[in-house]
C-alpha positions in Angstrom: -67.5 -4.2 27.4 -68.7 -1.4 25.7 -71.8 -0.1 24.7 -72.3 0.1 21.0 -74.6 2.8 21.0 -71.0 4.9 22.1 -69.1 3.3 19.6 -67.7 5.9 17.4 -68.6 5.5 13.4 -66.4 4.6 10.9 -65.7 8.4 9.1 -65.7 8.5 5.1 -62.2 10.1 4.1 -58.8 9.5 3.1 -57.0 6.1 3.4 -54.0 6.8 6.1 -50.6 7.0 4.6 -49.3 3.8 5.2 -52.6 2.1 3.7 -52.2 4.1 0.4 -48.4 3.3 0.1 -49.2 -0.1 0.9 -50.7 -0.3 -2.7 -54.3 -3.5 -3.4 -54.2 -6.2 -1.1 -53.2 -9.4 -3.0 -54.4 -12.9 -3.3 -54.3 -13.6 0.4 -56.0 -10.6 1.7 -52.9 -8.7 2.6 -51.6 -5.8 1.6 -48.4 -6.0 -0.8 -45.1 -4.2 0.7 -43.1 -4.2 -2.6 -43.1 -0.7 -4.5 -44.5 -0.6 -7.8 -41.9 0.7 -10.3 -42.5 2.0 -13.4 -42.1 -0.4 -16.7 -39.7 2.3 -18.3 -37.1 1.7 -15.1 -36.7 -1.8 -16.2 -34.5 -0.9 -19.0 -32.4 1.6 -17.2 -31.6 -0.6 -14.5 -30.5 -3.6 -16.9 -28.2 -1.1 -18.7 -26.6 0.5 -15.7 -26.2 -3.3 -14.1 -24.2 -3.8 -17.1 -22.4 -1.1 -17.3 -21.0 -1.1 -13.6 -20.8 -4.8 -14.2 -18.5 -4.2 -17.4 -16.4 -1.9 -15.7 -15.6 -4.8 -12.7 -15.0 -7.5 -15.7 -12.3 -5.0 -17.7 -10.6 -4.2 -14.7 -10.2 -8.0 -14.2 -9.3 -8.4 -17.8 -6.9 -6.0 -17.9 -4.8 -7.1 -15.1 -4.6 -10.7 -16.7 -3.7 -9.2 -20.4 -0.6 -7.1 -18.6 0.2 -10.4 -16.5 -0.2 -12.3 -20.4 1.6 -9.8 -22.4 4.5 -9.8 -19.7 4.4 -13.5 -20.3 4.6 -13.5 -23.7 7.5 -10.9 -23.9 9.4 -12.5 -21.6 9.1 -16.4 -22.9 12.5 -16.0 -24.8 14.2 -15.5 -21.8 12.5 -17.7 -19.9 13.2 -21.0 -22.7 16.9 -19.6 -22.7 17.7 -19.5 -19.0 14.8 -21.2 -17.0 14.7 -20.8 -13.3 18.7 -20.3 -13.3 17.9 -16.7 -14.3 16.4 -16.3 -11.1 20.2 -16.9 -8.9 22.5 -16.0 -11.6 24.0 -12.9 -11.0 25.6 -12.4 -14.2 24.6 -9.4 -16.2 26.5 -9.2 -19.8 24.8 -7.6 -22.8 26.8 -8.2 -24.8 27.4 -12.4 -24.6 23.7 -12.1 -23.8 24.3 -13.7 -20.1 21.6 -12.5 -17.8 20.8 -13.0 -14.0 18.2 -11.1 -12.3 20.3 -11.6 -8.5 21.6 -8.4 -8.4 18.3 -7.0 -8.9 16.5 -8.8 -6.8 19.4 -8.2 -3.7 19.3 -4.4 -4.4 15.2 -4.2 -3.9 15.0 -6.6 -0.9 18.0 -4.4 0.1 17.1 -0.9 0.0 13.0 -2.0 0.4 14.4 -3.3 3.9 16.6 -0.4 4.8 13.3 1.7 4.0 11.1 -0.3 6.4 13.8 0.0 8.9 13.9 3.4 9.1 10.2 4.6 8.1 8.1 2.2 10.5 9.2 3.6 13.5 8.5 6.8 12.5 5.2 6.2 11.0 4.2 4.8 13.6 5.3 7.2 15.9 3.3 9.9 14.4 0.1 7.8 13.6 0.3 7.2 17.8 0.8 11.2 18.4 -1.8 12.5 16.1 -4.5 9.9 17.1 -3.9 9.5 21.0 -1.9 12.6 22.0 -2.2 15.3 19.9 -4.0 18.6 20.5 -7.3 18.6 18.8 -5.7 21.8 17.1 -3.1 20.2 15.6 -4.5 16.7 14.3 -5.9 18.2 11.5 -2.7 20.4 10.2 0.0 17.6 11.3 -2.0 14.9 9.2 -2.2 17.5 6.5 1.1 17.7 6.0 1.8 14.6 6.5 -0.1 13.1 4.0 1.6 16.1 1.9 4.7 13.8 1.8 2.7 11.3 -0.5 1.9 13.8 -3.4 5.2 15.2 -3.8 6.2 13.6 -7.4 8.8 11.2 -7.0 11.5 12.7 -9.1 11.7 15.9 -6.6 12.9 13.3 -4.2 15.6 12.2 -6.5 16.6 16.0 -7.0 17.0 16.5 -3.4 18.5 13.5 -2.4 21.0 14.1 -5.5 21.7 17.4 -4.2 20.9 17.3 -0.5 21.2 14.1 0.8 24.0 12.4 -0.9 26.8 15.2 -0.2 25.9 15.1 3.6 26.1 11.6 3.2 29.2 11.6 1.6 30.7 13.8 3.8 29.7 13.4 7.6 27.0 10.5 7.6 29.2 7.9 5.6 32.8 8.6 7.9 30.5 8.5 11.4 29.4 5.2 10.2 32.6 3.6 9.0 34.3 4.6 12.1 32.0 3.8 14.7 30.0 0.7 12.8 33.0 -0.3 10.1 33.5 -3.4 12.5 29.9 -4.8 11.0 30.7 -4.9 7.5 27.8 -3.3 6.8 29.7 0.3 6.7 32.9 -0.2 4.7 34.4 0.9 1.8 34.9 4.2 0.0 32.2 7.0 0.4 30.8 7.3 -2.2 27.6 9.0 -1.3 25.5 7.1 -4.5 24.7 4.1 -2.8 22.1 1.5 -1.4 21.9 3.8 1.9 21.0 6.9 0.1 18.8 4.5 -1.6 17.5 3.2 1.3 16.9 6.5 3.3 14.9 8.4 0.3 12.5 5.2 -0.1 11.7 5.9 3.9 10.9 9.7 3.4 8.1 8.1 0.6 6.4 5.2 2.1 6.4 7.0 5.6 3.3 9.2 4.8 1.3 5.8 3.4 2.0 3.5 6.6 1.1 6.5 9.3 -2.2 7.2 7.2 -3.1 3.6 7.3 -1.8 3.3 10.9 -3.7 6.1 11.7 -6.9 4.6 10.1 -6.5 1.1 12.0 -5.6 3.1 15.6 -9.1 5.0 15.1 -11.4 2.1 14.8 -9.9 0.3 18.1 -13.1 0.6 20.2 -13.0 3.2 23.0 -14.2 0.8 25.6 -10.3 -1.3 25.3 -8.8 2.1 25.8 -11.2 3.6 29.0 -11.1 -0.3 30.5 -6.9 -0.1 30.4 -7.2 3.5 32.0 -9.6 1.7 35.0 -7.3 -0.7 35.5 -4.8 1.7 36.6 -2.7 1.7 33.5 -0.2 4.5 32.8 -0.9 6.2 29.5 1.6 4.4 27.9 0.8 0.9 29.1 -2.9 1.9 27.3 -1.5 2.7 24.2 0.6 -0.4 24.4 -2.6 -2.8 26.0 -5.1 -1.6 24.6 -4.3 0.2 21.1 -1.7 -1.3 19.3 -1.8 -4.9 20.9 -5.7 -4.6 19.0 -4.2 -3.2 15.6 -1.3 -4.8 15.2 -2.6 -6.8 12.3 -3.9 -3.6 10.6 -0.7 -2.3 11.3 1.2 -4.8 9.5 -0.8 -4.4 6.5 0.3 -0.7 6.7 3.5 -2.0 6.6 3.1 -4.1 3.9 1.6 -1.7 1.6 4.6 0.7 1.9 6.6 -2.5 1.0 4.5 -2.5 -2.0 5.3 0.9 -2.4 9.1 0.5 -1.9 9.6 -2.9 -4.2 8.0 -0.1 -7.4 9.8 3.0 -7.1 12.0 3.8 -9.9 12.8 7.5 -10.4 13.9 8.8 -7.1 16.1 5.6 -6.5 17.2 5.4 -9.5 19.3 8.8 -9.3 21.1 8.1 -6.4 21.8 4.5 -6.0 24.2 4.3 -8.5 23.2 1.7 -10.9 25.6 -0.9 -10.6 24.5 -4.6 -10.8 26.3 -6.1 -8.0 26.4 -7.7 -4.8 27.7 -6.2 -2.3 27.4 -6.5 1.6 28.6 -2.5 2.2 25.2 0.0 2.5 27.8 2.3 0.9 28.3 0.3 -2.4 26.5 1.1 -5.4 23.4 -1.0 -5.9 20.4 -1.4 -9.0 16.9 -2.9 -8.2 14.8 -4.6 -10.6 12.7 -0.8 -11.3 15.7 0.7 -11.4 17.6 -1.5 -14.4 14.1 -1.5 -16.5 14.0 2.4 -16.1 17.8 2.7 -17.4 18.4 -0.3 -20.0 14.8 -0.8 -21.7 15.4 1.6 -24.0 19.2 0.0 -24.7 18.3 -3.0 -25.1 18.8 -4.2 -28.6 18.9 -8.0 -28.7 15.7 -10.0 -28.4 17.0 -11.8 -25.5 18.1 -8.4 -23.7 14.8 -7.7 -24.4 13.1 -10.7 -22.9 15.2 -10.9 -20.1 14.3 -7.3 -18.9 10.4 -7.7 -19.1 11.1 -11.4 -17.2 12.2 -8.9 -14.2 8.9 -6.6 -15.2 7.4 -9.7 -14.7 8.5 -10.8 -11.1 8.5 -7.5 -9.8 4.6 -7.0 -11.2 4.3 -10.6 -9.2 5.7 -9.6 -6.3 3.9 -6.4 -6.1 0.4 -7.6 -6.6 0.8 -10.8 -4.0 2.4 -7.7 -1.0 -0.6 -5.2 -1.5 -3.1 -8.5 -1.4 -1.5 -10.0 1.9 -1.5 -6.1 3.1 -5.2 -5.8 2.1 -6.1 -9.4 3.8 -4.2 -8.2 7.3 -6.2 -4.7 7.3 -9.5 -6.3 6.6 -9.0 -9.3 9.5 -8.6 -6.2 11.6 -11.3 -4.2 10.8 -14.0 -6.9 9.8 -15.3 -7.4 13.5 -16.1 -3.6 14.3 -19.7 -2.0 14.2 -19.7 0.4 11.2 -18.8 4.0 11.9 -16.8 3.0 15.1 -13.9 5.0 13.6 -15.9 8.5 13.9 
């Protein structure tokens, strides 16, 4: 026990800074923690809550006055032709006949071919860059890249209009008939305008989206899953496989899915070279249209009311379709990434 007469006594001088922060003590004897604010913040604070607030609300209201105003443009059609407009696949001006199957065929088409050919190779380079790639080289490969994305879309028509489709008209096309003709899905006349041209620009665009995203997804799998396959005695490979994209396959597939997106709205670039022909035809090298496609060439044609209202009914179920593919792409990335500690990417 100590002796008092060595106890030290209390010295006169400034309160320590946690006891002057810690503002009066209040009713119970306590200190109070909360920070006094001025009364002139009040009014800021309510006026910038409403603001950011009224930026969320018009973003909401302006998605359902496009999704209204679609609607309402497109009723006409819709109280001529009801769901048959949906698998009739007659398209006739001028007796005002309308069928949105070719359209719909020719997106699913060429959107597919895209996938096809662009997920691989997304994928492929999203693997490199993250898990094999010189630490020289990530930054300059995913520059240029992601490069791919901001090229304007009507360059890519002009080169596949004067690049692509004469080598496919006259090597790629023949090689196919003759080696794949036996499918079906290679037949005809070359014609170079076609859902394969089509199909083979929309891959050069969505590729850059799904490797970023994939690339995004492989960098927040955990290290742990990747140095745990390595003990094991896995090959590098067999740890990629294991441990990587086994763990961000669902983020993957929402990479994929936004590219979809990205594919079922392109106009321009397929528009010039897939020849604009509303048919159905099994061939890759028959001339095709897609629901962006036909609104980019015959909106400004159209000169009947029901011409009219048939045309924004396809607006309509391609703005549908587009919004419920970049929400089920959203959902898959988030599932992925929702468990992880933040800033396990770095």
């Amino acid at each position: 026990m100590a002796d008092p007469a060595f106890s030290q006594p209390s010295m006169p001088g400034p309160q320590p800074v946690e006891a002057a922060r810690s503002g009066p003590p209040n009713a119970a004897g306590s200190p109070s923690s909360a920070v006094q604010i001025k009364p002139g913040f009040d009014a800021a604070d309510g006026i910038f809550k409403f603001a950011v607030t009224a930026c969320a609300v018009g973003i909401l209201g302006l998605l359902v006055l496009i999704v209204y105003e679609l609607a309402l443009g497109s009723s006409l059609s819709w109280h001529a032709f009801g769901f048959k407009f949906f698998w009739a696949s007659e398209w006739d001006p001028v007796n005002e006949q309308f069928g949105a199957v070719p359209f719909i065929y020719g997106t699913l088409v060429s959107s597919f071919l895209a996938l096809l050919i662009a997920v691989p190779l997304a994928i492929g380079v999203a693997v490199f860059v993250v898990e094999m790639c010189p630490r020289r080289l990530k930054a300059p490969l995913a520059f240029f890249t992601e490069l791919l994305a901001a090229i304007p879309s009507v360059i890519y028509g002009l080169w596949a209009l004067f690049v692509l489709v004469p080598i496919l008209r006259s090597l790629v096309e023949p090689f196919l008939a003759k080696t794949l003709g036996w499918t079906g899905f290679f037949e005809g006349p070359a014609y170079g305008l076609s859902m394969l041209a089509a199909g083979i620009v929309l891959a050069i665009m969505i590729m850059p989206i799904i490797s970023s995203i994939t690339r995004e997804v492989l960098r927040v799998v955990p290290q742990h899953q990747r140095e745990a396959a390595l003990a094991l005695g896995a090959t590098r490979w067999e740890m990629i496989r294991v441990g990587v994209l086994r763990n961000a396959r669902a983020g993957i597939a929402g990479a994929v899915i936004l590219g979809l997106g990205r594919a079922l709205g392109e106009t321009i670039a397929v528009t010039m070279v897939i020849g604009n022909r509303p048919e159905v035809a099994k061939s890759l090298f028959a001339p095709g249209y897609t629901m962006a496609s036909v609104l980019a060439n015959e909106f400004s044609e159209a000169t009947g009311d029901t011409y009219l209202s048939a045309l924004i009914e396809i607006g309509l179920a391609l703005f549908l379709v587009t919004i419920v593919v970049n929400a089920m792409a959203r959902l898959l990335v988030w599932s992925v990434t929702r468990g992880l500690p933040r800033g396990a990417h770095a």
